[in-house]
PyMOL Python script that loads the backbone (N, CA, C, O; Angstrom):
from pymol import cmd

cmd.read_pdbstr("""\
ATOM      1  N   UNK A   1       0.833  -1.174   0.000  1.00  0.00           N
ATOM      2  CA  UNK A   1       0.000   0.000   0.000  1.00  0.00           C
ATOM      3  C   UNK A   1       0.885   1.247   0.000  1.00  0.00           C
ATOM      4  O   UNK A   1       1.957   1.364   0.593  1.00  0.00           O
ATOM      5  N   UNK A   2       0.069   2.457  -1.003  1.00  0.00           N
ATOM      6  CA  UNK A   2       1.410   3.721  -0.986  1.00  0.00           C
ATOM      7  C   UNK A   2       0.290   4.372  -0.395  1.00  0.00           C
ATOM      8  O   UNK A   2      -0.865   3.975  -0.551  1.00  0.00           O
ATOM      9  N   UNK A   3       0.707   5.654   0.479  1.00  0.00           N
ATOM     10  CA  UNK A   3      -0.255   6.773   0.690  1.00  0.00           C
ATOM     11  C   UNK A   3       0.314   7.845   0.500  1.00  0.00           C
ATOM     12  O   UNK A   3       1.289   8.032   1.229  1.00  0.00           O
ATOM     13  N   UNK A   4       0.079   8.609  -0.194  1.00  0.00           N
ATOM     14  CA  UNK A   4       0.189  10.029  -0.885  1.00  0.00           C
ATOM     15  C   UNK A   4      -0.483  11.140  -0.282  1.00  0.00           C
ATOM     16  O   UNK A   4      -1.704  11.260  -0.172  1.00  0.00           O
ATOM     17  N   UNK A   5       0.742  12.259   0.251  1.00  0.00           N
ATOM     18  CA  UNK A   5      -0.316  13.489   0.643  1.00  0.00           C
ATOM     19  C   UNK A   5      -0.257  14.618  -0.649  1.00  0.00           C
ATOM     20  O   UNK A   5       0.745  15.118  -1.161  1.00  0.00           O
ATOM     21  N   UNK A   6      -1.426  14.791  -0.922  1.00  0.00           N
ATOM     22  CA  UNK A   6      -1.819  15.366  -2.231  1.00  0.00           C
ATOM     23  C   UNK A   6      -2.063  16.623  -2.460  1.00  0.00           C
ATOM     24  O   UNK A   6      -3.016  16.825  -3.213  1.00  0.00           O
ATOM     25  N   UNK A   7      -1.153  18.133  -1.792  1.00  0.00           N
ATOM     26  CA  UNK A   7      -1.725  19.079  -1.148  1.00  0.00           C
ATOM     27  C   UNK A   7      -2.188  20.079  -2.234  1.00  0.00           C
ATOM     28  O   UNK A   7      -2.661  21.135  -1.814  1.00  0.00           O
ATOM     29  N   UNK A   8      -2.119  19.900  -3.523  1.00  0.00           N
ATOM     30  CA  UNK A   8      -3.074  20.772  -4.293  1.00  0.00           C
ATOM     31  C   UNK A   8      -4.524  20.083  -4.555  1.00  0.00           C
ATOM     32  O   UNK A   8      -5.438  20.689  -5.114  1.00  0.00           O
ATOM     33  N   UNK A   9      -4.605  19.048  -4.193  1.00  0.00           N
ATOM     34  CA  UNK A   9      -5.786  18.547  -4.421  1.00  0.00           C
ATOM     35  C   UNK A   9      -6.991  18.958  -3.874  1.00  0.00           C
ATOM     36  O   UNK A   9      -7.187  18.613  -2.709  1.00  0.00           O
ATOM     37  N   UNK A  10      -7.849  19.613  -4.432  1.00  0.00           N
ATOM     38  CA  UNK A  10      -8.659  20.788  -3.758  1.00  0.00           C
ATOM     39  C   UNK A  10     -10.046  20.547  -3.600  1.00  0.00           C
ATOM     40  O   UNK A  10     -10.802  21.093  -2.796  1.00  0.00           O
ATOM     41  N   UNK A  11     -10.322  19.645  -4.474  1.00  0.00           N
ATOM     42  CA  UNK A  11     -11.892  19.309  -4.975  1.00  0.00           C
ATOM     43  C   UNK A  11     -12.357  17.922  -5.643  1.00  0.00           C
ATOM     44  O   UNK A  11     -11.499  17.201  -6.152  1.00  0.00           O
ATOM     45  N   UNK A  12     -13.604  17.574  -5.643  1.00  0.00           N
ATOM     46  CA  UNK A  12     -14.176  16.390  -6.255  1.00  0.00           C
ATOM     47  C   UNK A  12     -13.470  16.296  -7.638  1.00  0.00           C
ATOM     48  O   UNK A  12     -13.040  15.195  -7.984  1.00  0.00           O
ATOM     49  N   UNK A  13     -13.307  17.471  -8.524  1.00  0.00           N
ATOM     50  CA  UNK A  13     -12.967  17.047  -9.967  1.00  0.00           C
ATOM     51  C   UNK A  13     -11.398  16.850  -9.839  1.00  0.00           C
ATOM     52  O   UNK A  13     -10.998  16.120 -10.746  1.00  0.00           O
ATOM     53  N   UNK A  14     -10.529  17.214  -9.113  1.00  0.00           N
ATOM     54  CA  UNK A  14      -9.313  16.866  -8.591  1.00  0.00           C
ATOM     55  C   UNK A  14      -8.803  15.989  -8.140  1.00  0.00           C
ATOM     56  O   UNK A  14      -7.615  15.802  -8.406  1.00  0.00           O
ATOM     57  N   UNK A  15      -9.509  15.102  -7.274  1.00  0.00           N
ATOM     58  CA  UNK A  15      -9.654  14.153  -6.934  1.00  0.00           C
ATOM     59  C   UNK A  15      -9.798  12.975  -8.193  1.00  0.00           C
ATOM     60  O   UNK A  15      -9.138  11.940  -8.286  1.00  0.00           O
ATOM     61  N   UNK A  16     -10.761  13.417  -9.032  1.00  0.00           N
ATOM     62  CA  UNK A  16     -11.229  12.399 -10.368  1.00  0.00           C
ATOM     63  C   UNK A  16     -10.040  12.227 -11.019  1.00  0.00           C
ATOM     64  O   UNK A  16      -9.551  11.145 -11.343  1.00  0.00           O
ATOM     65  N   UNK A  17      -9.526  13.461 -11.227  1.00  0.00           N
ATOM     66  CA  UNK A  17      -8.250  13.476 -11.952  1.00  0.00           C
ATOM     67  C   UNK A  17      -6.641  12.931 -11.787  1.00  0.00           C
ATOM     68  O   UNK A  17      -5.718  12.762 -12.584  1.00  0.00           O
ATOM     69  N   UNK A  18      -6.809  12.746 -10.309  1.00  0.00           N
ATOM     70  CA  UNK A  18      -5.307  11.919  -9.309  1.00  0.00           C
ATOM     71  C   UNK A  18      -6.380  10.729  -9.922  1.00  0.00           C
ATOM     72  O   UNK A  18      -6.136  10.529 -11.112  1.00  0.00           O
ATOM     73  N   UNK A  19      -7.324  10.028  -9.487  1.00  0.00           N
ATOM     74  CA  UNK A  19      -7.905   8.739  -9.068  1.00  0.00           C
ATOM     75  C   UNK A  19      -7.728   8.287 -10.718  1.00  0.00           C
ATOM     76  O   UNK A  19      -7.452   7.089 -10.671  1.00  0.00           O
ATOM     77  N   UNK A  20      -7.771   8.766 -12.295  1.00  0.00           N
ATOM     78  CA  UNK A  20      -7.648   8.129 -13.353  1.00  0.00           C
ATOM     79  C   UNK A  20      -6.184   8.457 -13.938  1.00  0.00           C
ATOM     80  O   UNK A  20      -6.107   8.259 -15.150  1.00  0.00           O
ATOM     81  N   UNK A  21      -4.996   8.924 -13.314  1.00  0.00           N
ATOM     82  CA  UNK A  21      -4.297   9.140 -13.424  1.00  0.00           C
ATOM     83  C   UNK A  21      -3.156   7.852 -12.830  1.00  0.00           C
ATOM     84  O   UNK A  21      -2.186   7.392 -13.433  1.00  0.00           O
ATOM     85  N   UNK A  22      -3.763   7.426 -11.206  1.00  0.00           N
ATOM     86  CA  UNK A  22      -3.510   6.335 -10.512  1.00  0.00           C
ATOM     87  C   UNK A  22      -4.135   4.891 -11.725  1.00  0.00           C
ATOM     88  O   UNK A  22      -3.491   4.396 -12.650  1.00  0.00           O
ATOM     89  N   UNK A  23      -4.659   4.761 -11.558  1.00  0.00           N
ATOM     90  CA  UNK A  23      -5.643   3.716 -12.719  1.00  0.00           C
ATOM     91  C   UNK A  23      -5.144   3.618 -13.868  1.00  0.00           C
ATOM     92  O   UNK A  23      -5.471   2.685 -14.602  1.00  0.00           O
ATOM     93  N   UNK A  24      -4.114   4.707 -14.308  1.00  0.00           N
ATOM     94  CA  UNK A  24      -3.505   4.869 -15.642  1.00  0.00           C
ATOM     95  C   UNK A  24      -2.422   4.013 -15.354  1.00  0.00           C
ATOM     96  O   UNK A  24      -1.794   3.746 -16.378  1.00  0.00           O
ATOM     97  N   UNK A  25      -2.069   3.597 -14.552  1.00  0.00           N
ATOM     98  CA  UNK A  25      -0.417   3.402 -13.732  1.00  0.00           C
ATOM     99  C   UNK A  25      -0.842   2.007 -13.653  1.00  0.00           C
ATOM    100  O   UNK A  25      -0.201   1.195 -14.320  1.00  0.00           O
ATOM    101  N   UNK A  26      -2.265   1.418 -12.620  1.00  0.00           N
ATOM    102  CA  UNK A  26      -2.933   0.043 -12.733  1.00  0.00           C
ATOM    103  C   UNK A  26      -4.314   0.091 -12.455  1.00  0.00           C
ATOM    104  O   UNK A  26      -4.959   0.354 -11.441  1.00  0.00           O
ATOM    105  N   UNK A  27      -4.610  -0.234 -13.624  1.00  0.00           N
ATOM    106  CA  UNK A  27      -6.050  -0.551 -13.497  1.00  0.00           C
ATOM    107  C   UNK A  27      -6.522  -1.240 -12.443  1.00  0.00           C
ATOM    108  O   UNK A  27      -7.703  -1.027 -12.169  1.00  0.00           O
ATOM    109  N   UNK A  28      -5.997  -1.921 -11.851  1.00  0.00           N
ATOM    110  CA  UNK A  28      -6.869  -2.445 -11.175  1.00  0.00           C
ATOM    111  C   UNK A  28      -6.325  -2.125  -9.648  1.00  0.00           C
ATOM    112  O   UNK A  28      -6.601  -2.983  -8.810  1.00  0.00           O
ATOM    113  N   UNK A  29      -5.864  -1.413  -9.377  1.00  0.00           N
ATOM    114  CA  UNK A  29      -5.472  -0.556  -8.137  1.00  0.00           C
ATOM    115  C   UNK A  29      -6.641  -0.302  -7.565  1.00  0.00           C
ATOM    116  O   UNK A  29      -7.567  -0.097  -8.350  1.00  0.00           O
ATOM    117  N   UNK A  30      -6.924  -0.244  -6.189  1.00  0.00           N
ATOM    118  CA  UNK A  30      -7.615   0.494  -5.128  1.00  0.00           C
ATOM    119  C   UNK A  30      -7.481   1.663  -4.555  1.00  0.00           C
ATOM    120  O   UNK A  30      -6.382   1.869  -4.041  1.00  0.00           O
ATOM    121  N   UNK A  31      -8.182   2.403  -4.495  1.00  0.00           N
ATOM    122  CA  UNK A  31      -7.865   3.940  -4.626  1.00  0.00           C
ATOM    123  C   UNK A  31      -8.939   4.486  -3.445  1.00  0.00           C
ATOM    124  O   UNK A  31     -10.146   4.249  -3.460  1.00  0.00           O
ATOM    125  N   UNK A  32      -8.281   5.213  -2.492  1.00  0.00           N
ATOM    126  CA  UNK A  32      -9.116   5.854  -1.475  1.00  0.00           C
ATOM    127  C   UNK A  32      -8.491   7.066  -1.509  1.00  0.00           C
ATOM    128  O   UNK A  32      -7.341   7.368  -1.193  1.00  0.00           O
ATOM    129  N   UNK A  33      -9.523   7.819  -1.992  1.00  0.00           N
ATOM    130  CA  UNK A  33      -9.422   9.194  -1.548  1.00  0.00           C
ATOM    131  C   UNK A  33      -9.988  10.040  -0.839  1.00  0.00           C
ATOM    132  O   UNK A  33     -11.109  10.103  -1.343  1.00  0.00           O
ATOM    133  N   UNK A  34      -9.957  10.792   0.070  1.00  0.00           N
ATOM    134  CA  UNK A  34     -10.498  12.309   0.911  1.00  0.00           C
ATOM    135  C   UNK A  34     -10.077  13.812   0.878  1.00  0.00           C
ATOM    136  O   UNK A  34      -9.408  14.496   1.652  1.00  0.00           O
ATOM    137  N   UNK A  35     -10.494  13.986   0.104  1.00  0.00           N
ATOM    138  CA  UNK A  35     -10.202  15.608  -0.355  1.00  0.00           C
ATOM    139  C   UNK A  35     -10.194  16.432   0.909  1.00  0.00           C
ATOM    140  O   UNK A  35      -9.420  17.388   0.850  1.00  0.00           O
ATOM    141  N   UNK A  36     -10.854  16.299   2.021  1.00  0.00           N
ATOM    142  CA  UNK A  36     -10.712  17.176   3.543  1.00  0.00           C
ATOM    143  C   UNK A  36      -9.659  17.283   3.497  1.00  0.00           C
ATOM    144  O   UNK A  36      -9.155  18.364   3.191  1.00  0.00           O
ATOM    145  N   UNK A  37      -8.578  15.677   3.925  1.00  0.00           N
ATOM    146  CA  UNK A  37      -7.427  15.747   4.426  1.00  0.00           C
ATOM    147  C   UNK A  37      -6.312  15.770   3.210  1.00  0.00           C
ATOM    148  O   UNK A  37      -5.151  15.979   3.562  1.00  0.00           O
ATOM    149  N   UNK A  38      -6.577  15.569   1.789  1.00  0.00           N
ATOM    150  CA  UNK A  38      -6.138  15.768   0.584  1.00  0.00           C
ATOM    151  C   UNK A  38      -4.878  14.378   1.223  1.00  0.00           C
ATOM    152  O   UNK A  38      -3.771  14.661   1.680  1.00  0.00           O
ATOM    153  N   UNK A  39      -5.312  13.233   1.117  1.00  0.00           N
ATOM    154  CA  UNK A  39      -4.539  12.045   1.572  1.00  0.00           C
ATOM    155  C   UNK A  39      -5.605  10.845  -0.316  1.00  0.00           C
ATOM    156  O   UNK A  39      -6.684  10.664  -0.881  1.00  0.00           O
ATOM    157  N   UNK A  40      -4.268  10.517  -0.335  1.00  0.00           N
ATOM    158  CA  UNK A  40      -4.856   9.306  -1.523  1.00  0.00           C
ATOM    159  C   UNK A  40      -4.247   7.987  -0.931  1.00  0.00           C
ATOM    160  O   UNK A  40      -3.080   7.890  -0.551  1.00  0.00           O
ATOM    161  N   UNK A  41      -5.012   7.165  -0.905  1.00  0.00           N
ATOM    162  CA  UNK A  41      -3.903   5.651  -0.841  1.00  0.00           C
ATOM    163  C   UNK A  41      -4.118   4.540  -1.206  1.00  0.00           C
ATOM    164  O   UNK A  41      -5.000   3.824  -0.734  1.00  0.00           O
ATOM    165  N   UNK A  42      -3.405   4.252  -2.033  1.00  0.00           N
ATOM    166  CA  UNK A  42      -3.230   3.188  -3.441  1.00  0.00           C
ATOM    167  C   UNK A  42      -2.974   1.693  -2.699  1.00  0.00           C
ATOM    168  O   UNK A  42      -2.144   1.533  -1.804  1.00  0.00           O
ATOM    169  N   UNK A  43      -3.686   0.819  -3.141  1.00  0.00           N
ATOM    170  CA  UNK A  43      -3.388  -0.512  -3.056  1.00  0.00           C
ATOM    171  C   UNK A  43      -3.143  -1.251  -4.092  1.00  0.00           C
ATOM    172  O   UNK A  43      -4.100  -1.768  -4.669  1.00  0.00           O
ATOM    173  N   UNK A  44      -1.483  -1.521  -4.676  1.00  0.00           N
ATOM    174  CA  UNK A  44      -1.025  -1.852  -5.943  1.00  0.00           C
ATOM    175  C   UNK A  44       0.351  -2.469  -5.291  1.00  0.00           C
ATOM    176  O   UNK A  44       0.921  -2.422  -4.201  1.00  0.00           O
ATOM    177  N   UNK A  45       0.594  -3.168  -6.779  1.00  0.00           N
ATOM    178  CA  UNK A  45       1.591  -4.261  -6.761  1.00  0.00           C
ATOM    179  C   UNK A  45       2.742  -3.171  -7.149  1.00  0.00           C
ATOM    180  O   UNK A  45       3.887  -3.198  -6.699  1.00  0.00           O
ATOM    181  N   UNK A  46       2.153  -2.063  -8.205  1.00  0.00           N
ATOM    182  CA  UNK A  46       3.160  -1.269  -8.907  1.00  0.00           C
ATOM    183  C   UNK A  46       4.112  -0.515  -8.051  1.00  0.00           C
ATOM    184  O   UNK A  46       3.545  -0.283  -6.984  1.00  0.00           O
ATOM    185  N   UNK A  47       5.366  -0.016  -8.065  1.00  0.00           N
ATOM    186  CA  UNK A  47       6.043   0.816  -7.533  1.00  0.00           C
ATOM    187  C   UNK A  47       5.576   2.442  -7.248  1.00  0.00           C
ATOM    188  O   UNK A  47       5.158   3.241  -8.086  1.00  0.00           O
ATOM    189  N   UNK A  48       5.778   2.647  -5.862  1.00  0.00           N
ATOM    190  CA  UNK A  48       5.287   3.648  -5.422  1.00  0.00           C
ATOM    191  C   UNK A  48       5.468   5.199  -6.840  1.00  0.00           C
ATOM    192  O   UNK A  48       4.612   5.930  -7.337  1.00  0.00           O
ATOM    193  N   UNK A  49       7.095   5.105  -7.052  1.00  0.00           N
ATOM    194  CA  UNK A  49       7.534   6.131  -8.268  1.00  0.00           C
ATOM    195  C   UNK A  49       6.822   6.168  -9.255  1.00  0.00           C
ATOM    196  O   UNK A  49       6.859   7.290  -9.759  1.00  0.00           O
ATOM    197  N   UNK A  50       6.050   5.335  -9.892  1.00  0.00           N
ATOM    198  CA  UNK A  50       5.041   5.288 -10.851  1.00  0.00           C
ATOM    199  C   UNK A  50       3.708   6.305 -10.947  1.00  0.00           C
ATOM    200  O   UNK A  50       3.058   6.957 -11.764  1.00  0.00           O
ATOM    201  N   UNK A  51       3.764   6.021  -9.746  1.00  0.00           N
ATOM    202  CA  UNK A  51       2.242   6.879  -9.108  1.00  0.00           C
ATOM    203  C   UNK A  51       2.805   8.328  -8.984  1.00  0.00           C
ATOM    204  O   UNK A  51       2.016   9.123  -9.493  1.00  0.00           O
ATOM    205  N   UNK A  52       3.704   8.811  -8.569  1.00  0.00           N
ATOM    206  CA  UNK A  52       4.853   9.738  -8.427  1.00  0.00           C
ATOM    207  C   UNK A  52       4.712  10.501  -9.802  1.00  0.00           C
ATOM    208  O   UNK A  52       4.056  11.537  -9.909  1.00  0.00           O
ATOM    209  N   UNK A  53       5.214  10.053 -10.579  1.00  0.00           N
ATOM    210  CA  UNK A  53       5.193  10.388 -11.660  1.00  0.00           C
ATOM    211  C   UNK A  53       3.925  10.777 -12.325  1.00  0.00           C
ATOM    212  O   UNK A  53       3.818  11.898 -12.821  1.00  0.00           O
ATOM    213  N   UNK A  54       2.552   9.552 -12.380  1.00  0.00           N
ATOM    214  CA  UNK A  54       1.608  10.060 -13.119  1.00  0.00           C
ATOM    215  C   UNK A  54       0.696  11.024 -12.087  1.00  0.00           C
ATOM    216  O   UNK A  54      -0.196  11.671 -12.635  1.00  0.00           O
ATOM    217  N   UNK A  55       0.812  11.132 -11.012  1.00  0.00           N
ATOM    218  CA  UNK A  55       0.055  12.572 -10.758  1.00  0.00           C
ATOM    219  C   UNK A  55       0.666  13.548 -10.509  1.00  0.00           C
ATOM    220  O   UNK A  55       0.278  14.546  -9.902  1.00  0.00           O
ATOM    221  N   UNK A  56       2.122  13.236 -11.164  1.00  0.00           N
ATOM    222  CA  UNK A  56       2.854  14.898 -11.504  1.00  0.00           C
ATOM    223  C   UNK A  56       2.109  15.451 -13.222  1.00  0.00           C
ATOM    224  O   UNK A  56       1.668  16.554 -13.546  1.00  0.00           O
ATOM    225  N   UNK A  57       2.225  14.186 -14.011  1.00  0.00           N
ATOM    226  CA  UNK A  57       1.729  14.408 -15.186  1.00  0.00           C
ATOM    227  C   UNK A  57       0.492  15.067 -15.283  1.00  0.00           C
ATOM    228  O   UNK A  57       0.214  15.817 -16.219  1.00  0.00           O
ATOM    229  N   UNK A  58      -0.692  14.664 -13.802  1.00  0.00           N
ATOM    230  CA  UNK A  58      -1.742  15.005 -13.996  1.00  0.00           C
ATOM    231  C   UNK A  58      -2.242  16.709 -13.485  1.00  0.00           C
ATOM    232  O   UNK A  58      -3.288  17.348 -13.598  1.00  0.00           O
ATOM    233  N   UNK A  59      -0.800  17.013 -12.849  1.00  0.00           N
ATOM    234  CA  UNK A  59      -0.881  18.117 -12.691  1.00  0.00           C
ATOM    235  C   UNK A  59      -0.796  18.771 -10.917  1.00  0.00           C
ATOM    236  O   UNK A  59      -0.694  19.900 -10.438  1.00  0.00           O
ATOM    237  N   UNK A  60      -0.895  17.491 -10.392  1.00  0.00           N
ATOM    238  CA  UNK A  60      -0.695  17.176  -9.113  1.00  0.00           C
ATOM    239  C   UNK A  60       0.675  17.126  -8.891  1.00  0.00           C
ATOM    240  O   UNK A  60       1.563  16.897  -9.712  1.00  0.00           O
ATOM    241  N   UNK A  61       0.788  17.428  -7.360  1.00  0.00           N
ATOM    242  CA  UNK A  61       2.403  16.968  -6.412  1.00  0.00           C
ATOM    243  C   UNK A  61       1.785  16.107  -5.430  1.00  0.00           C
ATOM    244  O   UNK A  61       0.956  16.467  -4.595  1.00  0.00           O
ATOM    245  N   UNK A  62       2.269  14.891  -5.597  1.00  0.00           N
ATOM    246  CA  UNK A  62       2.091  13.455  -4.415  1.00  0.00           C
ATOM    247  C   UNK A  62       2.951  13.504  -4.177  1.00  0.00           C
ATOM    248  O   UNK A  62       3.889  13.490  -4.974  1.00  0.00           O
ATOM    249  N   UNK A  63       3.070  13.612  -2.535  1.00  0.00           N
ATOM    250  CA  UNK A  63       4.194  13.232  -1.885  1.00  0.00           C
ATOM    251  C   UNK A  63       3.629  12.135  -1.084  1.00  0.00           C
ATOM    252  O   UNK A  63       2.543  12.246  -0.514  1.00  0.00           O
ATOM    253  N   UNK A  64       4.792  10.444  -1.007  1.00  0.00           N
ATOM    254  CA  UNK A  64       4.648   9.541  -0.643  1.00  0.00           C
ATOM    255  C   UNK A  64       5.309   9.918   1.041  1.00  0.00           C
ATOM    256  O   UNK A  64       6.389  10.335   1.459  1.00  0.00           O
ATOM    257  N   UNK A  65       4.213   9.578   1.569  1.00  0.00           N
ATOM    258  CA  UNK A  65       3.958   9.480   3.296  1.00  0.00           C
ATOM    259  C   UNK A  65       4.964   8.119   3.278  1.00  0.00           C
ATOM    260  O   UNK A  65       5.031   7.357   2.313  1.00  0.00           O
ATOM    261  N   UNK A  66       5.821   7.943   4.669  1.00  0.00           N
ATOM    262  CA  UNK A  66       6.364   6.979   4.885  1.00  0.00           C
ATOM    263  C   UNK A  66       5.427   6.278   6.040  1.00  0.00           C
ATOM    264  O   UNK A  66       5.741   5.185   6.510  1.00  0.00           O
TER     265      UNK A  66
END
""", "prot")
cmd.dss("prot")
cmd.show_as("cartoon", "prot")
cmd.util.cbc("prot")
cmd.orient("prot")
């Protein structure tokens, strides 16, 4: 499991946009998100850097929580 604090993540359509961005990385990932605390956390086989990467692409900064 990765958990990501997501601090531009501001809103429902923001949220949509990390959550198919994650899904882009693995489909079949588990994805919990809460925009209050702007926290995402992925349940995937894939490497945390992956995810890193595609919600930089998406326009987002994830930073992976240890």
């Amino acid at each position: 499991m990765h958990n990501f604090q997501v601090n531009d993540m501001t809103c429902g359509h923001c949220a949509s946009t990390v959550e198919k961005a994650v899904k882009s990385v693995d489909a079949a990932a588990q994805v919990k998100i809460d925009v209050n605390t702007r926290k995402v956390e992925i349940q995937s086989e894939k490497p945390a850097d992956a995810f890193v990467a595609a919600i930089g692409e998406a326009g987002y900064t994830g930073e992976l929580q240890v």
